[in-house]
N, C-alpha and C positions, 0 to 999 in steps of 0.2 A: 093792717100789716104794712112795713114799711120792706118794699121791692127794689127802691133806687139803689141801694147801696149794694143788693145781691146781686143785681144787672151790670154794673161796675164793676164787681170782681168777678163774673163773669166774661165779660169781654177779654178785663186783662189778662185772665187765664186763656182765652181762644187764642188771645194774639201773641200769649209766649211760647203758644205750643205750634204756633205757624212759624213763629220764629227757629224754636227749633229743630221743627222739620227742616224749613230751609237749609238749615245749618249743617242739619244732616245728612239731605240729599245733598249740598252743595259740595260739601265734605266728599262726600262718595262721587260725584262728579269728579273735581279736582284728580281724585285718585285715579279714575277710570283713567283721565287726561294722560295724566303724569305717568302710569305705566304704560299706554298709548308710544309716548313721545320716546319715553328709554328705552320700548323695544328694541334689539338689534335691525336695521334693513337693511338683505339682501342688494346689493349694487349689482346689475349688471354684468359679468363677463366679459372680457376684449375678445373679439375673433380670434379664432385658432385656426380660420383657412383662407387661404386667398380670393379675393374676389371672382366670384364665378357669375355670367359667363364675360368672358374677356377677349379680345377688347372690350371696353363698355362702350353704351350707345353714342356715335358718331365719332370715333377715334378707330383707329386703323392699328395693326401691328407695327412694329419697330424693321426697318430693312436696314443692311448694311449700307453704308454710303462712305466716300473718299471722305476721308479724316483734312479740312480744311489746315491752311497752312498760313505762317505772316499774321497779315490783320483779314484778311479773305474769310475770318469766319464771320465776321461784320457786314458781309455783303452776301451771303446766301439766299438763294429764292426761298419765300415763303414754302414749298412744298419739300423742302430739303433740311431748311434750320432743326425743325423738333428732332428728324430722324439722325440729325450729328448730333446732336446734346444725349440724347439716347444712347447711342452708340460710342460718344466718347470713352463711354467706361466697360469694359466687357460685364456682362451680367455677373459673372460671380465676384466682381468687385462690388459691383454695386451690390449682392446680396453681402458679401463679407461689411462693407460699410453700415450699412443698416443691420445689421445683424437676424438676417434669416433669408428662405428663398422668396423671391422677387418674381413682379409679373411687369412689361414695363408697355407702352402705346404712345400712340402720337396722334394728339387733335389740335385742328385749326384752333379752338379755342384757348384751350388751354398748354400748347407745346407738347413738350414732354413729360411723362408722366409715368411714374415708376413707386409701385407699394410692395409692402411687406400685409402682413396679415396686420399692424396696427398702426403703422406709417404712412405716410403717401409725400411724396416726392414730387413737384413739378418747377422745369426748368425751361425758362423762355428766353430769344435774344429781342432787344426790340432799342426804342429810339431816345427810349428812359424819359420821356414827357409824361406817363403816367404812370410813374413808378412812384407809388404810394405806400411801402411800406410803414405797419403803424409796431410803437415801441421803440424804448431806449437805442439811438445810433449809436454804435463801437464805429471808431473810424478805424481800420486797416488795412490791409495788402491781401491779397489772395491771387494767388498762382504770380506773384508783381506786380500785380495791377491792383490800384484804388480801391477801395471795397469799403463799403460799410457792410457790419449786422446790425442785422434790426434782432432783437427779443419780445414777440407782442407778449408775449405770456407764458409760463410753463408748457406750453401743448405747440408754441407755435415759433419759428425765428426765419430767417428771409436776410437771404447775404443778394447785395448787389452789387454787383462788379461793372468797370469800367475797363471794355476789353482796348476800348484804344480813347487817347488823351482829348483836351478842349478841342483838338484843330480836326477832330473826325468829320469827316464831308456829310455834309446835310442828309444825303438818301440813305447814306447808311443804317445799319443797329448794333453802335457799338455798347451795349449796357446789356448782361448776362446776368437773369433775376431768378435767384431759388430760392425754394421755400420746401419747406420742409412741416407738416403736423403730425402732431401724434394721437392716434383715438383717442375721445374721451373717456372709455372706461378702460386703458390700460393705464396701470398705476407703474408699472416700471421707471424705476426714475433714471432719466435721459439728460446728457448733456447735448441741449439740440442745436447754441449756435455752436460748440464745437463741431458738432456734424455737417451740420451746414458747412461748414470752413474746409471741412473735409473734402466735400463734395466737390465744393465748388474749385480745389486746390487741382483735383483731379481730371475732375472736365477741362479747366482753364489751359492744364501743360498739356490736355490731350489736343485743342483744336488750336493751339499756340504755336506751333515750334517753327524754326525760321523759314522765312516764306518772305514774299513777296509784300510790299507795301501799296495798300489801296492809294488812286489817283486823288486828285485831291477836287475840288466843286469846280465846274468849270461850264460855260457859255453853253446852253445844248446839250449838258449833261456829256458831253464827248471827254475821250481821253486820247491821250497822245496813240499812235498803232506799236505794239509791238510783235516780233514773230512769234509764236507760240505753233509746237508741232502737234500732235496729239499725243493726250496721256494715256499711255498705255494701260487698257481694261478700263476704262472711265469713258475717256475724252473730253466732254459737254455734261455728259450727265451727273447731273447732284449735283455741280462744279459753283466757284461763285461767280456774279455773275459777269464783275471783268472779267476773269477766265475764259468764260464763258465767251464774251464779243471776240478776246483777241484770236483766239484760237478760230470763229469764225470767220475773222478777216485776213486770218492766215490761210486757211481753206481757198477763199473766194478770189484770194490770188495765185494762188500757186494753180487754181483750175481754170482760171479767165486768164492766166500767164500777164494782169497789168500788176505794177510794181503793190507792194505793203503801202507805202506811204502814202498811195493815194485812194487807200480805206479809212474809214471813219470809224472806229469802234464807240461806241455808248456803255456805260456804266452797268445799263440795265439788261445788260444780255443782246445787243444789236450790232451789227455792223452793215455800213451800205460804202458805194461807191460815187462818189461827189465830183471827181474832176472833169471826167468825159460828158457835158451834157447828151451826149449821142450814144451812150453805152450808160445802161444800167445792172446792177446785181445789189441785192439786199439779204440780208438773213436775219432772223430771229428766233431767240427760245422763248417761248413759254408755257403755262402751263394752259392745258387744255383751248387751244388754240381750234381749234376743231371738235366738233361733239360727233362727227362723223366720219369714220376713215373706212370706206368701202375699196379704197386699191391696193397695192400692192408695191411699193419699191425698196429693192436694195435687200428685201424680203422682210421688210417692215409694215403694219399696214400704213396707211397714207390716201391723203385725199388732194387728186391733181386737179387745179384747177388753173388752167394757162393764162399768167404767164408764173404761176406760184405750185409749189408742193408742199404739201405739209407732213410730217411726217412721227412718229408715235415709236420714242428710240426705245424703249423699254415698257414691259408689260408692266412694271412693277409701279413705275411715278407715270404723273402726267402731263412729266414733261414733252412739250412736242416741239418739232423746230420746225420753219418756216423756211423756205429757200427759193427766191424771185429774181427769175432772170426778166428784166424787164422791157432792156431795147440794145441791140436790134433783136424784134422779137423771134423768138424758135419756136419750132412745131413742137407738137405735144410731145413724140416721139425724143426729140431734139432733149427738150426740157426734161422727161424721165430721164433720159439717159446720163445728161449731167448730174442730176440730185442724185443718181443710182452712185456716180463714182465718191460723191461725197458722203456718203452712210457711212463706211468703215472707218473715216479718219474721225469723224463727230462719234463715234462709239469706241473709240481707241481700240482698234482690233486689228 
């Protein structure tokens, strides 16, 4: 009996019917796939409530602070800048801009910072060396001033202002950077550099309006002395920080009775006394100057240490000032009692 040829159509039959099996479950595979892929999927929801609990971690609440003035909002101490860019705007502007109610804080890291339930808002002042925004530059004006937007993408755009021109003195931060995103799963369609432009229109004419012209870079960092009396409900505090010197070296003369002009004020919040090698007096702000104030002056705490007191003007910042009478030296007593007359006019009260 001849087998060869039954084993031959034998196989080709195994192997059409593997074939189309394959065919079939591949078929049905496919299928599975393919309505797999078409299903509709659920996307995520945007927030419906404001970040809870807030502040978030290492950012502080927002406190009222003196609305800077001129070019003076370029010189603000680092523990005061976030709290004016915050504040520039009353909260229900900023919720009216953004369109809904707002939570807003202030961190070293990141400035100022102000969300909605799908926004988030952050506004810095700084020296614009690392201002890196990414996306298409618009060159315009904002609030007067220079300004690019940037657009990185539908969710994200970043106006950078140039609060004062090329000839801004080196310690300064004249360059005002916001940025503005929006969650990724709120689909609401948003014009974000016009908000941006908004924003930044707003803050600009809030810490703008006419004032005083920063000094310009000079030998020592020193500036020329001018009189400055105390600002009433303020004084020194939040203040920027020429402000800040001249008004100390208006203090340190009108209490040691030697002339203004033969004080030195500095940029950075100092003033001392330079003519008389045989008579000294120095003063300074800043922040946390002291991590210890155990005494008591002017009814502030304060930690004396002769021929210096330092003193803690407010519970709320950490700014402190520093006031050194240095020679001819006075008794402890001597030395409270001067820094005591000085508290009221450095707190504008």
């Amino acid at each position: 009996m001849n087998t060869r040829g039954n084993s031959h159509r034998t196989a080709a039959l195994i192997v059409v019917a593997v074939l189309v099996a394959v065919a079939v479950l591949g078929g049905g595979t496919w299928l599975v796939l393919r309505a797999t892929v078409l299903r509709p999927v659920a996307l995520p929801e945007p927030p419906k409530e404001l970040p809870s609990p807030w502040p978030e971690t290492g950012a502080e609440p927002v406190r009222e602070v003196p609305m800077p003035t001129g070019e003076m909002a370029a010189a603000l101490p680092d523990y005061t800048a976030a709290h004016v860019l915050c504040s520039a705007l009353p909260e229900q502007r900023w919720a009216k801009l953004l369109g809904g109610p707002v939570l807003r804080e202030v961190s070293a890291v990141f400035g100022c910072t102000v969300v909605t339930t799908t926004l988030r808002v952050r506004a810095e002042l700084s020296d614009g060396k690392l201002v890196v925004p990414t996306g298409k530059p618009e060159r315009t004006t904002v609030g007067g001033r220079d300004a690019t937007i940037h657009r990185a993408s539908d969710r994200r755009a970043t106006a950078v202002v140039r609060l004062l021109g090329a000839n801004a003195p080196s310690w300064s931060k004249p360059v005002l950077e916001i940025s503005l995103e929006q969650d990724v799963w709120d689909r609401t369609p948003r014009d974000l550099p016009a908000m941006v432009r908004e924003l930044g229109e707003g803050i600009v004419n809030a810490v703008t309006t006419p004032g005083p012209s920063l000094p310009a870079d000079s030998a020592e960092n020193t500036m020329p002395a001018r009189e400055a009396g105390p600002v009433p409900g303020s004084g020194i505090v939040d203040a920027a920080t020429p402000l800040i010197a001249w008004q100390l070296c208006s203090a340190l003369s009108q209490s040691t009775g030697r002339p203004l002009e033969e004080f030195v004020p500095k940029h950075d919040g100092e003033c001392e006394y330079r003519t008389d090698k045989a008579f000294g007096v120095q003063a300074a702000s800043r922040a946390h100057l002291e991590t210890s104030l155990p005494d008591t002056v002017g009814g502030r705490p304060a930690f004396v240490e002769n021929p210096s007191v330092t003193i803690q003007l407010t519970d709320e910042s950490p700014q402190q000032v520093r006031l050194s009478w240095l020679s001819p030296r006075k008794s402890e007593a001597e030395l409270r009692a001067w820094a005591e007359t000085l508290v009221p006019r450095l707190l504008g009260t």
